[in-house]
Structures are given as C-alpha cells and as structure tokens.
N, C-alpha and C positions, 0 to 999 in steps of 0.2 A: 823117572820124573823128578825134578827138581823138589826139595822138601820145603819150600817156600811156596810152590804153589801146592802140595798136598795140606800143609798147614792153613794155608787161606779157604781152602775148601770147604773144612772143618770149621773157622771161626765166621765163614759168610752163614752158615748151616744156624748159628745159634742168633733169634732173631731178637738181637738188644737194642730193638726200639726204646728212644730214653725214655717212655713208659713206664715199661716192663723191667722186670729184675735181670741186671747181668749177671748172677751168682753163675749159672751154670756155665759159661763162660768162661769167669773166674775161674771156678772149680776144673776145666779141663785147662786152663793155663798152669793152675797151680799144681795138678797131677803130671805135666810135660816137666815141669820144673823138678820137681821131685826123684821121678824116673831117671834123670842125669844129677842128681845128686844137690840140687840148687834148693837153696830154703829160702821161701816166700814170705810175705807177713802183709796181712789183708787189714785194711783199713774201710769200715764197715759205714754210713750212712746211719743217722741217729733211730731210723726202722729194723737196720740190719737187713734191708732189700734187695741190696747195691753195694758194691764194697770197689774199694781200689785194692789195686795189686801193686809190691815192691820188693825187689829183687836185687842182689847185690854179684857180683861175679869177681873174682881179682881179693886184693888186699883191702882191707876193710879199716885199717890207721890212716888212711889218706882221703882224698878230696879224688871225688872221678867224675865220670862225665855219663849223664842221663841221656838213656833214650827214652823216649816219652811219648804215648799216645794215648788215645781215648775207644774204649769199647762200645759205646752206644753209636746208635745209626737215627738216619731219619725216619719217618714212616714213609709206608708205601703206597698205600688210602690215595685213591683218586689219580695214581699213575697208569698211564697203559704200556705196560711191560709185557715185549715180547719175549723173555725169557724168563722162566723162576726166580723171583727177587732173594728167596735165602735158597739157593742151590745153584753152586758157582759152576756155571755152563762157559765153555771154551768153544769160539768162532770166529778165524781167521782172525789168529794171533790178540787174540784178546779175551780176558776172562771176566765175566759178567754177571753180577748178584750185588744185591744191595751193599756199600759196604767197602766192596772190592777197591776202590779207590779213596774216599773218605770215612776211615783210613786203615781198614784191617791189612790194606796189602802190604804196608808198613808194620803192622803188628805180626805178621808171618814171618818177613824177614828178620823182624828183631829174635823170633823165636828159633828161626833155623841157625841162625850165627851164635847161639848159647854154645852150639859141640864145638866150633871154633873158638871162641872164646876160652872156653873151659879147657881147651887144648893148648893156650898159649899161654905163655908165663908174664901174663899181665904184671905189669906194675904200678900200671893206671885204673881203678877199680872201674866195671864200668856197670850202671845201674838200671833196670830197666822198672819203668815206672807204665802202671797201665791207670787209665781214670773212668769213672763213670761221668755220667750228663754233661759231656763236654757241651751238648748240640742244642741242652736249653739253658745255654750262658753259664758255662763253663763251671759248675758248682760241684761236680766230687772231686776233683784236683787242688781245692782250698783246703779239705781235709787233712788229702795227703801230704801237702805243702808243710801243713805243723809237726807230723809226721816227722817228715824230713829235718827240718830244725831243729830237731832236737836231737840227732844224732851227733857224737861225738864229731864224725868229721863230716862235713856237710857237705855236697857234690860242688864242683869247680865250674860247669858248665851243664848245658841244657840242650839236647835237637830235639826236636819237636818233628816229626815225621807227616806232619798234614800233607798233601799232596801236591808236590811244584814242580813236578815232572824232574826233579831233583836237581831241580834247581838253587842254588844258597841266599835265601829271606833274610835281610837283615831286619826289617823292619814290616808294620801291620799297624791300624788307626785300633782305637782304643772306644769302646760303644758305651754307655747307659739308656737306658732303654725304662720309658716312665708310664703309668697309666694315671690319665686324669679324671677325677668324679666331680660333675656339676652336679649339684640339686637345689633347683630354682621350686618352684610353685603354682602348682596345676588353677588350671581357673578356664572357661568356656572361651575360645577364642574369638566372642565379639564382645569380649571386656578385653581383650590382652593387656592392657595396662595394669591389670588389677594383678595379675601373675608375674613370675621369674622365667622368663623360657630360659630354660637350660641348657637347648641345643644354640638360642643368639649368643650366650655367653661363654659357650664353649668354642661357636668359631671366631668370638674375641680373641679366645689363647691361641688357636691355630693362624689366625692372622698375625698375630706375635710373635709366635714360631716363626712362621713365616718370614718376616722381616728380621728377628734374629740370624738367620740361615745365611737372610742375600748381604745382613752386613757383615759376617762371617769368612763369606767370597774375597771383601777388602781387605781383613783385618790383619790374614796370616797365611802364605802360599809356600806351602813347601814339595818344589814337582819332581821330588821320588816319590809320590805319593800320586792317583786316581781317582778321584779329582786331588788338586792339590790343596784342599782347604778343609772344614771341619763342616760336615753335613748335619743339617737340622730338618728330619719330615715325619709328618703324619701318616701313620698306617691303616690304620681302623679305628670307626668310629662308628656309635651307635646311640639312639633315643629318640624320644618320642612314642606316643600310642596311637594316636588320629590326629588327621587334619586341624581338627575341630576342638581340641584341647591343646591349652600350650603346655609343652613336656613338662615334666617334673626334673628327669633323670636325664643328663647325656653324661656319655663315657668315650674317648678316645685313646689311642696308644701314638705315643711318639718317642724318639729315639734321638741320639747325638751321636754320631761317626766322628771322635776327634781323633785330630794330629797326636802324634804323640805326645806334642809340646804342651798341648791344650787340657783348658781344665771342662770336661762336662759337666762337675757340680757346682760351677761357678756362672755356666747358661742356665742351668736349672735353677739356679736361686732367685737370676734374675726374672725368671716365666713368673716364679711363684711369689716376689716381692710384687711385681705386675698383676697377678691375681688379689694378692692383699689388701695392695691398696689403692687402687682404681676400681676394682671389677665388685670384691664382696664388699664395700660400700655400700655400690649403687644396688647392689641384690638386696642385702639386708634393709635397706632406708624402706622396701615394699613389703619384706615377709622376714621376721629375724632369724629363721631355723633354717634357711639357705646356705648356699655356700662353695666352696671350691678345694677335694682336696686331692693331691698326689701320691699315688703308690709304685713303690721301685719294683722294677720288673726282673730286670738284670744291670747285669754291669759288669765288664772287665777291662783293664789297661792298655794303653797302647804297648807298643814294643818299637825300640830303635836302637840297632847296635849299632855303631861308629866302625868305618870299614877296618881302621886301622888297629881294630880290637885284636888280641891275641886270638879268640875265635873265631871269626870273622877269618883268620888269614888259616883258623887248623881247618873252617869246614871246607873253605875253596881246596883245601888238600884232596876231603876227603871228597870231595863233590867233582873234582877234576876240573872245578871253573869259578872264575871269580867272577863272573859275569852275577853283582851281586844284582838284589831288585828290590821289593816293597809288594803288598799283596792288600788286596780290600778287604778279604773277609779274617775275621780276629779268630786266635789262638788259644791256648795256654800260656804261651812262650811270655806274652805279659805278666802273667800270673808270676811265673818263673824267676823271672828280671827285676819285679819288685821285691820277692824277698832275697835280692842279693844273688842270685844263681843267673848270671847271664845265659840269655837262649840264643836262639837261632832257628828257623823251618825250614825243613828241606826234605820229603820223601819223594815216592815215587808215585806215577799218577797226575790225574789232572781233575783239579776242583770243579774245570766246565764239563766232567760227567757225574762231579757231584750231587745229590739233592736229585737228581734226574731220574725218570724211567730211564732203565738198559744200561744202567753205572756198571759200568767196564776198567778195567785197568789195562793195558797194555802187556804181556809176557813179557816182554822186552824190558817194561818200565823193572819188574822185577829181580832179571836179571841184573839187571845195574845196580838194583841197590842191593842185593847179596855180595857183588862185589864192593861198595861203598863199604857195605860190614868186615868184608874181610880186609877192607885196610884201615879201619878206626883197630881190627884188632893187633896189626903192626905197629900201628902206630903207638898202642896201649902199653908196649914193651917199653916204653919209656916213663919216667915220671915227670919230665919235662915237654909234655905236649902241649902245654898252653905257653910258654914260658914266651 
C-alpha cells in the first residue's frame, strides 16, 4: 500500500477541528520528521493550544521553495455521513473522512516525498510548512509568516496544496468579512417615534451594502475570476425581542469577496462614513447613547500571479499543465505573496467534496501528486529552478 495513503489514514484519525487543539497532530508530524532524521521547530499560538509546524530539507544558505498546508478541518455537527468522518474508509477507488481532500491528502503526500527528498541531493532547499486555523480566516499561518522572515534566507516561492484536482491556481479573490452592532432605543411599539429601532437602521446599512455590491458589478470586471467583479452580501443577521417593543439591539455579518486589484477597506470605510454621518445623526437627535459600531471578523488578500511569472511557468512543469485558472474560495497563498514569497495552489482533490458529508479524495488524485513530489524533487537538483 502506497505510504501516502497510510499516512492520510493517520492524519484524517486526529480530529483538528479549528476548535480544538492540533498539538497531537503536530506532535505525530514532528515524531515522522524526527525518525528520518529532519528537525522541525513549532511555532505555538499565544495559549500554546495550536502550534504551526516548519521544516527545512536540502541546503539551508539558500532560498527554496514551500509546501504549505493547513492541519485544521471543518466540523462535522449536522452532516449526514455515511461513512466515519475521522476514520479514512476506502470505496471504489476513493477514500473518505473528514479532511481527506481539504487538505490532509496534500499533507500525506508532502509527508511520504520527505524519504525522496532526503534521498536526493537537493540544491534547492525545499521547506514544508504546516499551519493551524486556516478554516476560520486563515490566522496561525500570520505567525509562522514572521517566523519565516526572519530567517537568513527566506524561501523563493510558495504551493499551497488546497485541492484543484492539481490543477495550477494562479490566482483567488481576497475576503474581509465585518460584524455590525446597532443599538437604538427600546420604547412600546405604539410610541415608535419615541425609540431607535435598531433593526430599521440596520437594514439602512444592508440596503447600502446592497447597492455598494450592484455598483461594484460596473466599476471593475476581471473574467479570470467567478463572478468577475468584487462581491458585497449579508449573511446573518439578528435582533429584536417582541413584536410589541422596538428593538434595542440588531447585529448582522457581512463580507467583501474582492478582485485582487480591489481594496475591501476602502468599501468598508465607505459603509462606515455612511453610518457616521447620515444614520447616528438621525439616532442620536432621539436618544444620545445610540449608535453604530463595526467589528472585523477576518480578512485575508487576494492572490494574482502573472502567467508569465518564473513560477507560474516551474509549477505547469510540475503540474504537467498550463491550463492555468483562478478559484473562489481564499488561501494562504495571499498570505504568502504579501510578504514577498510568491505562491501558487495546486494539490490534489476537489473543493466540491469539500465542507461536505462523505469528503473523499480520489486514490488516483493521490497518486499524481506523489508523482508531482517526485519531480519538484528532480527538479530541486538545481539551484536554478525559478530562474
């Protein structure tokens, strides 16, 4: 049996919902490491709950190239799974457990290609980086980002292994993602003038939203992208206690999907110059202890490599296709790219059994990316791989 699928076995087994602590995890990656001779160094979360993992292989005076993926999963709460979500079960040519495709099947292969690796007389270092909470906005990979800058030589490049059926991602939109707090002024609803409804002045901003979004559609189209323009929606929302009382309290969640080109804190300011000075005005002119305020939820960058990148032309090497594309849902690989380490995404798998009951990988997807590993490690014999 292939050591990329026994190693995925193992890591679908440990159930790192971004809850819960990946230590144990960790701790069996960094004992795999260990055992072949490879020294690790853990980058720990300010509890010490959660830690990233970073690993170097090859010549350590140079610039090499990161594999990169995330150990946490989603939850499984309210899926109907017909198979064991952390116990990776095999049915006609596919293996199935939480995980298995977003993205531990990617983190098996990075782990089985370490005896290859360590076999070959790299000249191009090549570094594997593991992160915690990719999956609630991407925040233990900031960590290990400072980590990495301050190493003498800093890595040259970045794949990011999320699942595209390994196909080569230049690009992905860039999110901030906002909570908003009304609190207007409770009062019996056959006075309502005498009150602040919270909830009328909350889908003031959602009407704003709203129309930010549709003139958004005009402003900038770029169709490597899905939709091609910078999405603006409301998710949830909540307030009010009875009919019969105007709310005090409403709370909504809304989000910015921008282009890469696009700025999300630049829609944001404008919602919140819109609350300033139109909306708590007319709340406070009635009750002064009213008001409107914003809390950031997440937020990470878009990503756009230019085809004509040196990476861009090594991963179609390694990927066997230039058939490059663009992908909706975000990365690290932004993460990556703003501090100076150009990414890329490209594993094995597919995102539409992402997030789903009965998330499966493909056997097949596997084998291709053990062989994708075995030729970044040919290719690593040179120190001219990006050149």
């Amino acid at each position: 049996m292939m050591q990329s699928r026994l190693l995925l076995e193992k890591l679908v087994a440990f159930e790192t919902v971004s809850r819960a602590s990946n230590l144990n995890l960790i701790e069996f990656i960094r004992g795999y490491l260990d055992e072949l001779g490879v020294t690790s160094q853990l980058v720990y979360n300010d509890s010490g709950s959660k830690a990233n993992l970073w690993a170097t292989i090859g010549p350590a005076d140079r610039g090499g190239i990161v594999l990169s993926g995330h150990t946490d999963v989603v939850p499984v709460e309210g899926q109907a799974w017909t198979f064991p979500p952390f116990k990776l079960t095999e049915h006609d040519g596919k293996l199935y457990g939480r995980g298995s495709a977003d993205m531990k099947g990617f983190l098996a292969c990075m782990l089985a290609a370490v005896p290859t690796f360590l076999a070959t007389p790299l000249r191009t270092p090549i570094h594997l980086a593991f992160s915690y909470d990719e999956e609630v906005g991407c925040l233990g990979v900031r960590s290990l980002l400072e980590y990495i800058k301050e190493q003498a030589q800093p890595p040259v490049a970045c794949i990011v292994g999320e699942p595209t059926g390994l196909k080569p991602i230049l690009g992905h939109k860039g999110k901030l993602a906002m909570r908003c707090h009304v609190h207007g002024a409770a009062c019996h609803s056959a006075y309502a003038p005498d009150g602040v409804n919270a909830i009328e002045y909350a889908s003031h901003l959602i009407v704003k939203l709203t129309e930010m979004g549709d003139e958004l559609r005009d402003k900038q189209l770029d169709y490597r992208f899905d939709p091609p323009f910078t999405t603006v929606q409301t998710g949830t929302i909540s307030g009010g206690n009875a009919l019969n009382i105007v709310p005090t309290d409403c709370c909504f969640d809304w989000e910015i999907r921008t282009l890469p080109s696009a700025d999300g804190e630049q829609i944001c300011s404008e919602l919140k110059q819109y609350a300033c000075q139109e909306l708590e005005p007319q709340m406070r002119a009635v009750k002064a202890d009213t008001g409107i305020h914003f809390e950031p939820l997440q937020a990470y960058p878009g990503l756009l490599l230019d085809q004509s990148a040196p990476l861009a032309k090594f991963i179609a090497l390694l990927a066997n296709s230039s058939d490059f594309s663009t992908v909706a849902f975000g990365t690290e690989g932004g993460l990556f790219h703003q501090v100076g380490i150009p990414a890329v995404i490209c594993g094995p798998g597919s995102m539409a059994q992402g997030h789903k009951p009965d998330e499966f990988i493909a056997i097949e997807q596997l084998h291709r990316c053990d062989a994708m590993m075995r030729r970044l490690a040919r290719f690593a014999t040179s120190e001219e791989i990006l050149k």
